[in-house]
Structure formats: C-alpha cells, structure tokens
C-alpha positions as CSV (number, residue, x, y, z in Angstrom):
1,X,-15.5,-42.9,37.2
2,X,-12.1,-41.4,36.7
3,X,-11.5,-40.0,33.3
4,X,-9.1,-42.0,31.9
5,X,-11.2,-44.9,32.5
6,X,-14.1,-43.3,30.6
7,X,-11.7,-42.6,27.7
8,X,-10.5,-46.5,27.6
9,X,-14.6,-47.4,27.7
10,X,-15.1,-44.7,24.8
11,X,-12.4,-45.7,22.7
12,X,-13.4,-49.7,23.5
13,X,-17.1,-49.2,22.4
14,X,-16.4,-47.6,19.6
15,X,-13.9,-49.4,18.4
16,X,-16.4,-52.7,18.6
17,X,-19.1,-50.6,17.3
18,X,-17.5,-48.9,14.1
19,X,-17.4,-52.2,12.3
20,X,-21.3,-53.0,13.1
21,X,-22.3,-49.9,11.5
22,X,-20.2,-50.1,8.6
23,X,-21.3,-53.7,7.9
24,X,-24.6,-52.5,8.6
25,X,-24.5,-49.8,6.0
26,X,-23.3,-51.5,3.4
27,X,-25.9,-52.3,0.4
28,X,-25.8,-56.0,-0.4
29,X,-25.9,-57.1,-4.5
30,X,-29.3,-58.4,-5.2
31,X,-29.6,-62.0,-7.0
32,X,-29.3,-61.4,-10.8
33,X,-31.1,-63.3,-12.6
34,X,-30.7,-63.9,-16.6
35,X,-32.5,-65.3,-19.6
36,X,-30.7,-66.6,-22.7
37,X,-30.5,-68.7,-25.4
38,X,-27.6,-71.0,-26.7
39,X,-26.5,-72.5,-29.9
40,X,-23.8,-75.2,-29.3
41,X,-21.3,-76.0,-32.4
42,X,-20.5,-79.4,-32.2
43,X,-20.5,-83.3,-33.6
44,X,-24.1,-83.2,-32.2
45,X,-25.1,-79.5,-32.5
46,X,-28.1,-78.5,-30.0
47,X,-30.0,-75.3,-29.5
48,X,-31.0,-74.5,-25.8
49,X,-33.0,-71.7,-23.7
50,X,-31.6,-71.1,-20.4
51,X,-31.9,-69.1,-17.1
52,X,-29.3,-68.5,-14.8
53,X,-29.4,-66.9,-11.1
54,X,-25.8,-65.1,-10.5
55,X,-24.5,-64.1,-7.3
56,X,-21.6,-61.7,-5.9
57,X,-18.6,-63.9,-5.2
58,X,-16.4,-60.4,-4.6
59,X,-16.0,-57.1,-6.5
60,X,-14.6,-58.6,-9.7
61,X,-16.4,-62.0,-9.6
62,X,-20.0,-63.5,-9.6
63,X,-21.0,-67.4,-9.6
64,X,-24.0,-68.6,-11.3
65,X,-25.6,-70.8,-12.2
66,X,-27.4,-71.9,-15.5
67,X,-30.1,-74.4,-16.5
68,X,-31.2,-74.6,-19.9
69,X,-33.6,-77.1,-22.1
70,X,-33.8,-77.1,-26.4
71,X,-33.3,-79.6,-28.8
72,X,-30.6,-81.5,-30.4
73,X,-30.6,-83.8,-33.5
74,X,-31.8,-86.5,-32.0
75,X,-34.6,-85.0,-29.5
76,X,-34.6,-82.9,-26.5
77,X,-31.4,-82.2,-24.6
78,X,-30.6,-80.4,-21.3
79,X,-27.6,-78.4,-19.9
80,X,-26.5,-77.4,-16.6
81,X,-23.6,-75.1,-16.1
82,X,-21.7,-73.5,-12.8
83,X,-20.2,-70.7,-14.0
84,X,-17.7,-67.8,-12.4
85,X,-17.6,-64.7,-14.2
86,X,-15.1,-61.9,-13.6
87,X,-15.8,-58.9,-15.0
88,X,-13.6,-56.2,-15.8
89,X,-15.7,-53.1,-15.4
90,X,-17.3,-53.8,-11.9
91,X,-18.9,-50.2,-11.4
92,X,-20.2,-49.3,-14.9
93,X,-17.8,-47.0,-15.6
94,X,-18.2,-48.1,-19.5
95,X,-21.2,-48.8,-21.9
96,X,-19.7,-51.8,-23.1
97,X,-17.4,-54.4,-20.9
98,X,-15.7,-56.9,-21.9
99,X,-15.3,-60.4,-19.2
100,X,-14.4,-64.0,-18.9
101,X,-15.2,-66.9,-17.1
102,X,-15.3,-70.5,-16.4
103,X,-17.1,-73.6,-14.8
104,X,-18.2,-76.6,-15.3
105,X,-21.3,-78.1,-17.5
106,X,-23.0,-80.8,-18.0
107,X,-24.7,-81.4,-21.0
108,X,-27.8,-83.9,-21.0
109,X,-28.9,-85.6,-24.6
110,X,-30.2,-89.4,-26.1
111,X,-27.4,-91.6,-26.4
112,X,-27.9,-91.2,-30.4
113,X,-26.6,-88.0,-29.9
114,X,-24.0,-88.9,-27.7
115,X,-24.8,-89.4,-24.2
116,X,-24.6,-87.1,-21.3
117,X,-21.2,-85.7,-20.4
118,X,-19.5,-83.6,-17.9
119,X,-17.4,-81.0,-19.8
120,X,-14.7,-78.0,-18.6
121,X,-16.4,-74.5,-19.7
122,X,-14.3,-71.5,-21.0
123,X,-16.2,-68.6,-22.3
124,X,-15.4,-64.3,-23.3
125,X,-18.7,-62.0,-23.1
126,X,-19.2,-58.6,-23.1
127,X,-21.5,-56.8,-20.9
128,X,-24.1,-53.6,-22.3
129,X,-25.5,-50.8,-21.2
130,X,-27.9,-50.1,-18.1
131,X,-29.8,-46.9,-19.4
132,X,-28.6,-43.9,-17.2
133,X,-32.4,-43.0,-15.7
134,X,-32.8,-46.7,-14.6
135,X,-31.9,-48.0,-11.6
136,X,-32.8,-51.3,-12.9
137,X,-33.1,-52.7,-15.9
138,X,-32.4,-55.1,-18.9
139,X,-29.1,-55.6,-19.8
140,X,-27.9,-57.2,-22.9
141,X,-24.8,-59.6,-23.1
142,X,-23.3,-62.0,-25.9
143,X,-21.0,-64.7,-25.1
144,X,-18.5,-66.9,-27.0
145,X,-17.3,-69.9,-25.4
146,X,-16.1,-73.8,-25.1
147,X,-17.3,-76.9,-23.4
148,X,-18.9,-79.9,-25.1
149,X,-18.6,-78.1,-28.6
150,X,-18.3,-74.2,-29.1
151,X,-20.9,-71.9,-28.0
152,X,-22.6,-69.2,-29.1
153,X,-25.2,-67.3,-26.4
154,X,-27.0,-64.0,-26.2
155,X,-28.3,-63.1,-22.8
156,X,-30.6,-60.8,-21.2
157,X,-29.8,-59.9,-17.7
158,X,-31.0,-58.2,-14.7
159,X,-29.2,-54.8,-14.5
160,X,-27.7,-53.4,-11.2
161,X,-27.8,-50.4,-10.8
162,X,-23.9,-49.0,-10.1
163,X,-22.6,-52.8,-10.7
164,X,-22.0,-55.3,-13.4
C-alpha cells in the first residue's frame, strides 16, 4: 500500500471514528424526578400533590411532565401539566437560580366546581442548592405561576449533580 493511500485510509477512519467516541463519551442527564405540592388561587381554589418526571430538552431547557391529585371545594380534583422549563443557570454555577417556563394543563374537578378545562400555563421558579459533597441530592424549588387560576408550588427535586 503506497503511502499516500494509507494517509487517505488514516485520515478517513478517523474522521468517521472521532464522532463515535465523542458521542460515546458524553454523560447523558438522568430522568429527574420531583415531588410537590400546589395551591391554586382561583374562583374554585384547590389544593393538589404532584409528581413530575423532567427530561433534558437541550442545555437551557427540560420538558416534564406533572400529575397531581388534592381537593377542591367541591371534592377531589386532578391536574395534569406539560411543562418546558428553561433555566438560566444550567451548570450550578449559583446557589440560587432563577427560571421560567410554560405548557399546558389540564385541570380535572366536579362540575360544581367548574368542570374540567384545558388551560395555557405560565410560571417563574427559582432553583436551590445541591450541597457541594453530594453528587446527588434534594433540591428545593418554589414556583409562581398562571393557568386555571394563580399558583403557588413548592417542589422537591432530584439534584444533578453539575446540572440544573
């Protein structure tokens, strides 16, 4: 084989096997899950516990979503919610971060209180503290937010090590 053969063949491997090892290399985001509870603010208040399950979406960005169960005026009532979240400190790089996000939820209760509805979600939440030994942990979080009445929620979620 002539040399300048064996550099193309090099250079051609490589270059098809430099992306395999990157990608393989790279540590994927484990599942977060969550725990919270919700007070919803409305013509029919309601108070619900939830858990979500969050997953990356990019750097910036996770999608979740949120089931939760409590009681309203008028019984029990039930709440789904897809949510995006984009956080704007995606490394830990403070204690505290602040984010936003949206979705959709749909909010489940006796027709004396109202119905079942489909409602837009807007919501602000900051993020706490990982402790610095951990690798994983509990992290706190409170939320403010809108959709079918304002919201209040505090949240207890699976820390990431590294990552919001």
């Amino acid at each position: 084989m002539r040399p300048r053969q064996l550099l193309i063949r090099l250079t051609l491997g490589l270059t098809l096997a430099a992306p395999c090892a990157v990608l393989s290399q790279s540590t994927q985001q484990p599942l977060q899950m969550e725990g919270r509870l919700d007070a919803i603010v409305a013509r029919t208040p309601g108070v619900e516990a939830g858990l979500g399950l969050s997953v990356p979406a990019g750097i910036y960005l996770r999608t979740g979503l949120v089931a939760g169960i409590g009681a309203s005026r008028h019984g029990v009532e039930a709440r789904t919610d897809l949510v995006w979240r984009f956080s704007t400190d995606p490394f830990r790089q403070s204690r505290w971060a602040p984010y936003a996000g949206g979705g959709i939820s749909g909010r489940y209760r006796s027709s004396l209180d109202g119905g079942s509805h489909a409602y837009l979600l807007a919501f602000l939440g900051v993020e706490g503290p990982l402790a610095a030994a951990n690798r994983s942990g509990i992290v706190p979080a409170f939320e403010l937010g809108l959709g079918g009445g304002a919201r209040f929620g505090v949240i207890l979620r699976r820390g990431i090590s590294a990552r919001r």
